[in-house]
C-alpha positions in Angstrom: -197.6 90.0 90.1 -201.3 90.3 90.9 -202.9 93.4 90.2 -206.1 94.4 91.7 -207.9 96.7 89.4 -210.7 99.3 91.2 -213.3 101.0 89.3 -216.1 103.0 90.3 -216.3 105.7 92.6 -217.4 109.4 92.2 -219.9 112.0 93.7 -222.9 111.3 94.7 -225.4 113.5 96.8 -226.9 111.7 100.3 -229.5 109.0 100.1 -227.5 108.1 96.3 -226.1 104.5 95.8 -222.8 103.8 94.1 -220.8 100.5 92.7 -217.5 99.7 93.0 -215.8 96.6 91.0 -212.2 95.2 92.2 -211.2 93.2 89.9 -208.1 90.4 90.1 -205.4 89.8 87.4 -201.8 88.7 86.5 -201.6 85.7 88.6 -203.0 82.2 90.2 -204.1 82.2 94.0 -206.1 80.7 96.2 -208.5 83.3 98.3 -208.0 83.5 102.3 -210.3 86.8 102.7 -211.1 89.7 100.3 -212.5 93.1 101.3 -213.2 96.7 101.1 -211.1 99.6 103.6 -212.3 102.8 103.6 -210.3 106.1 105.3 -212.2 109.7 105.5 -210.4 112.8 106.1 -209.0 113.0 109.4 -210.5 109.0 110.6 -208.8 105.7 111.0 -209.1 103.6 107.9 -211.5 101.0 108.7 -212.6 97.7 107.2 -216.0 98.3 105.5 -216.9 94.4 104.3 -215.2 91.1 103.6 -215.8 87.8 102.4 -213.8 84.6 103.4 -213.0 81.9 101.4 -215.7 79.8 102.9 -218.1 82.5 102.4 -218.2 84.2 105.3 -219.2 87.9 105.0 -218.7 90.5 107.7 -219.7 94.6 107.6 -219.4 97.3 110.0 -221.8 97.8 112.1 -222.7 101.3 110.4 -223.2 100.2 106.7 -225.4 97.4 107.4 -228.5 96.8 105.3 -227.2 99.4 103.1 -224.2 97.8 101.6 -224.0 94.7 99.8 -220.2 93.2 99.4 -220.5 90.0 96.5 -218.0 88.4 94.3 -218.0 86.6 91.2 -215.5 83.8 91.5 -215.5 83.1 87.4 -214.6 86.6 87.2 -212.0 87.4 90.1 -214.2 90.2 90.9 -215.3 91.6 94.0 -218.0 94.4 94.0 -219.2 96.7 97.0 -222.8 98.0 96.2 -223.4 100.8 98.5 -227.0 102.4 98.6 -228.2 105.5 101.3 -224.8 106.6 101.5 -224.4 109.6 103.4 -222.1 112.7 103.8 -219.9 110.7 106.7 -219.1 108.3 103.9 -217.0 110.6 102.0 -213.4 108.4 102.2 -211.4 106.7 99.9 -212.5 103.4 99.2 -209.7 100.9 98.8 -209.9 97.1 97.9 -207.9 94.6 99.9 -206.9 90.5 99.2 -205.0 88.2 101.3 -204.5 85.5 99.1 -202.0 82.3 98.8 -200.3 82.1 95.6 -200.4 78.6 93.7 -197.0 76.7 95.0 -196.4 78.9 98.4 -197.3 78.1 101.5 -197.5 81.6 102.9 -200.1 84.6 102.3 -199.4 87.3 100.7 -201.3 90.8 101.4 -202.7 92.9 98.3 -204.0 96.8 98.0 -205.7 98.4 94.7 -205.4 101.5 93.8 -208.2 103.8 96.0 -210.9 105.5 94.9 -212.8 108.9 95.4 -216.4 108.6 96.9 -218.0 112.0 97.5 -220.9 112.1 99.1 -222.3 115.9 99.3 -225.1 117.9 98.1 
């Protein structure tokens, strides 16, 4: 019953920034890791950044310094902010949760809905 609700994305020329918002509804859970997947034309989809329950945050090596993954417990939101993008970039950005839901001892793996980011000039 969860539902994880993206919003952002668009186009964006090279050296733009954009924001995208995943937002978590419809049911109680406990967080293992939450993160963003991203899959260009043609390319592997690839984990972009995550954050663990305890914090932890992890990027590919290629978006470092320029992308900032955050979340805001009180809300169930995760955001990506994403600054310098570049043409390489263009994918759709999808949001990912593995979470435990209150009463079950197992995990349960989540996708939102993907999103368009262009990045061209």
């Amino acid at each position: 019953q969860l539902q994880l609700l993206v919003s952002g994305g668009g186009f964006v020329q090279p050296g733009g920034s954009l924001s995208l918002s995943c937002a978590a509804s419809g049911s109680i859970f406990t967080v293992n890791t939450i993160g963003w997947y991203r899959q260009a034309p043609g390319k592997q989809r690839e984990l972009v950044a995550q954050i663990s329950s305890g914090g932890t945050i992890n990027y590919v090596n290629s978006v470092k310094g320029r992308f900032t993954i955050s979340r805001d417990n009180a809300k169930n939101t995760m955001y990506l902010q994403m600054n310098s993008l570049q043409p390489e970039e263009t994918a759709v950005y999808s949001c990912n949760a593995d979470i435990n839901p209150i009463g079950l001892s197992f995990s349960i793996i989540y996708w939102g809905q993907g999103t368009q980011v262009t990045v061209s000039s």
